[in-house]
N, C-alpha and C positions, 0 to 999 in steps of 0.2 A: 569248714572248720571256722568258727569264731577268734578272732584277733583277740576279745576280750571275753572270758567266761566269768561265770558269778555260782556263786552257794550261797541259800539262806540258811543260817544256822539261830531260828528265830528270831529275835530280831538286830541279831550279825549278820552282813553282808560280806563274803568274802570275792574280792575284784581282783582276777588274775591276767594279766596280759599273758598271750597266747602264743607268741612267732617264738618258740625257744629254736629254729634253725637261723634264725639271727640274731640271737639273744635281747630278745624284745624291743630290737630299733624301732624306733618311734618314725617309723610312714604315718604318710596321712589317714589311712584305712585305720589305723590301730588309735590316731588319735582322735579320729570322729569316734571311733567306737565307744571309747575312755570318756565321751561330752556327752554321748547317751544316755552311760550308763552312770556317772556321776548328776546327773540330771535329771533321772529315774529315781538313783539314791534319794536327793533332797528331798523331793515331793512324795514317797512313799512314809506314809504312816503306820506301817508296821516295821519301819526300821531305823534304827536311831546310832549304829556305828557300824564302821566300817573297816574293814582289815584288806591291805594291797598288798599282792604280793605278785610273782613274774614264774613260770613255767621254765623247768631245765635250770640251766648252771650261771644265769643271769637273772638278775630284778631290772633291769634296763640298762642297754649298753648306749642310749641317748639316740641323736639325729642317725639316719638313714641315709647313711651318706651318697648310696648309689640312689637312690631318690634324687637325692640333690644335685646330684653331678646329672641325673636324666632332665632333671626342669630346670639346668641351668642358674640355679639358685641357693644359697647358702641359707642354714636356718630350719628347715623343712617348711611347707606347707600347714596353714594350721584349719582345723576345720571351722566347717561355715554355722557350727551350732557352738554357741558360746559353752565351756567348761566351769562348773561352777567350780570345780575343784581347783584349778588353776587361776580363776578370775578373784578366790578368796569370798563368794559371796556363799558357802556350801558351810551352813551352821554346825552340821553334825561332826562330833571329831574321827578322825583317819588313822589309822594303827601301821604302819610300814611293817612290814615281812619281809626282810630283805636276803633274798635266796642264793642271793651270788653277786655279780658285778651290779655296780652303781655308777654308772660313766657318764658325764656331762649332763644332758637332760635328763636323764637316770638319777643323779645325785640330784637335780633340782624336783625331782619327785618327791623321793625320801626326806627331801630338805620342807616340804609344805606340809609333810605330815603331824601330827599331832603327840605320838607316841610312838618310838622304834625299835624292833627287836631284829639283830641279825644273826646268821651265822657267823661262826665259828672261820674264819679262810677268805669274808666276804671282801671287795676289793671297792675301793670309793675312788673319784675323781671328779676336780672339777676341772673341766678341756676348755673353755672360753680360751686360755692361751693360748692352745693349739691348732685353733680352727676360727679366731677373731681377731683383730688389732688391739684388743682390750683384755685381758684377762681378767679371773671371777671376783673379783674387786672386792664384791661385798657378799660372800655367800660366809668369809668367816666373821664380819664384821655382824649378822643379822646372827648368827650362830652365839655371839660373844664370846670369841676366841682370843686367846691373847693375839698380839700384833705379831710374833713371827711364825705362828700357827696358822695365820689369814693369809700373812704373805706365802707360807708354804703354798696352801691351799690355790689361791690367786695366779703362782707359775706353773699350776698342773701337774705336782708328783701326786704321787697317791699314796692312799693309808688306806691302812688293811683297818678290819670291822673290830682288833683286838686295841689299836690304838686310840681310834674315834668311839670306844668304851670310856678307855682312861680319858679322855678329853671331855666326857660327855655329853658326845655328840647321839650316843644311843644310849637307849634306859637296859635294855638286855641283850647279853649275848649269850648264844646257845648252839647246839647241838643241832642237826641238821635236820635228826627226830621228832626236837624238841622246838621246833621256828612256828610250827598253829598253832601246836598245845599252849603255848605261851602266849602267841596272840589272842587267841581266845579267853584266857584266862583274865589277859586285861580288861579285851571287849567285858566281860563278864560283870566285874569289879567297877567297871562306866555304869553298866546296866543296875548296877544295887542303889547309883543316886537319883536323887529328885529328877524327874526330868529337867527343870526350871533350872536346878544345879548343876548340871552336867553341862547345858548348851552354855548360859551366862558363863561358868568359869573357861570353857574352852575360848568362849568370846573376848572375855578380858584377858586371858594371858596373851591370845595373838594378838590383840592392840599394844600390850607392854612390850610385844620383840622391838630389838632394834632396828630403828630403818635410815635407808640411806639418803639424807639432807637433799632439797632440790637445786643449792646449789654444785652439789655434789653431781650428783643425777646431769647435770647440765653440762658439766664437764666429763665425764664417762662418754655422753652424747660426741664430744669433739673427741675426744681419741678415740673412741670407736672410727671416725672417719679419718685419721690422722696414719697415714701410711696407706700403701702399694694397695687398692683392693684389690687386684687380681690375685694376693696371698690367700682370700679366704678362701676360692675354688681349685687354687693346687692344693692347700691342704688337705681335701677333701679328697682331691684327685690320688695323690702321694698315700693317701691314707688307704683310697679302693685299689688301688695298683701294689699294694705292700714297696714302695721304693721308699730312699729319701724326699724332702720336697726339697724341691730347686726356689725358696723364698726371693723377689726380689726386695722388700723390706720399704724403701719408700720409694716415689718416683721422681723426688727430686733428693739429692742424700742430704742435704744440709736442713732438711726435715724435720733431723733426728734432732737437729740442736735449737727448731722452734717448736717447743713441745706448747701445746693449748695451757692455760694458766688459771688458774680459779679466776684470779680478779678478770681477766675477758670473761671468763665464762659467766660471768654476774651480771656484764655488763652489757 
């Protein structure tokens, strides 16, 4: 069985991740598979859009945690062929399907897409919180959320697919029936413009998102490292074992009170 399936639907691609007995955790098998076939995508000239969507009661429930916990390593594994879909060099636009849960690297799928349509029940999060020393910092700032929607966002609650409608963060919600019939209908509505129009306008509107300052960037960099790392593999652990986690938080406590500063980090 294929991790990741495809349907041409002339020249609609539809890209399904496959594992719905673990609600499409992103192992490394699934994510090589995903750099293939986004990599196929680009270079195929009979196909010019593409619609993602995830098999069963999930669209991706993110990292793979018993992965993680097997390689001893936080993150997952990423594969050894570069992702045009992820790296941002993959011209053609990306239509979200979004079937069910959207969790951590889950949400940062649906978040590079182009155009979104969910169900009706669907469940979003971003986990950076949960399973980093940083939380998602900037997924509501590139989104342009207001400031207590980013922070929401940033401590890891989550919002159902009826809220992030209202906020819009997605263009359609629908009916569980109604999640291809509507993707397609958009892919459809790409397909009626210029070619030349369709790629250019996808290209300049992702250059106009917001993005996050490099001195910005530079400080994320220090609290990310700024506290206990052995939190980010109990997490993980806490997380396969269904318990609490036993956090120790920093490894020296007076830690908490030298947080990293813009101005070092400039500096």
């Amino acid at each position: 069985m294929s991790l990741v399936e495809t349907e041409r639907h002339g020249q609609v691609l539809v890209v399904r991740m496959n594992r719905p007995e673990r609600l499409n955790a992103l192992n490394h098998e699934l994510r090589s598979g995903l750099a293939a076939v986004w990599t196929d995508f680009r270079r195929d000239e009979g196909l010019e859009v593409a619609i993602f969507t995830g098999a069963g009661r999930a669209f991706c429930a993110g990292e793979d945690m018993k992965e993680s916990l097997q390689d001893g390593a936080p993150g997952g594994r990423r594969p050894a062929q570069e992702d045009p879909f992820m790296s941002g060099a993959l011209e053609k636009p990306v239509i979200a399907a979004v079937n069910g849960f959207a969790m951590g690297g889950g949400f940062m799928l649906v978040e590079r897409t182009d155009l979104r349509v969910a169900v009706r029940g669907a469940v979003f999060e971003v986990s950076e919180a949960k399973r980093w020393l940083l939380g998602g910092y900037n997924h509501g700032h590139i989104a342009n959320l207001p400031y207590p929607i980013a922070m929401e966002m940033a401590l890891g609650f989550r919002f159902t697919a009826e809220r992030f409608h209202e906020l819009g963060f997605l263009n359609r919600l629908v009916e569980p029936e109604a999640l291809m019939p509507s993707a397609l209908e958009m892919a459809r509505h790409l397909l009626t413009l210029p070619p030349a129009s369709r790629v250019n306008t996808v290209h300049m509107m992702r250059q106009m998102r917001p993005a996050v300052g490099p001195d910005f960037l530079r400080l994320a960099a220090a609290l990310h490292d700024h506290g206990a790392k052995s939190d980010l593999m109990e997490s993980r652990a806490a997380f396969a074992e269904k318990r609490a986690p036993r956090f120790k938080g920093w490894n020296d406590p007076e830690d908490r009170y030298r947080l990293p500063s813009l101005d070092a980090a400039e500096s």
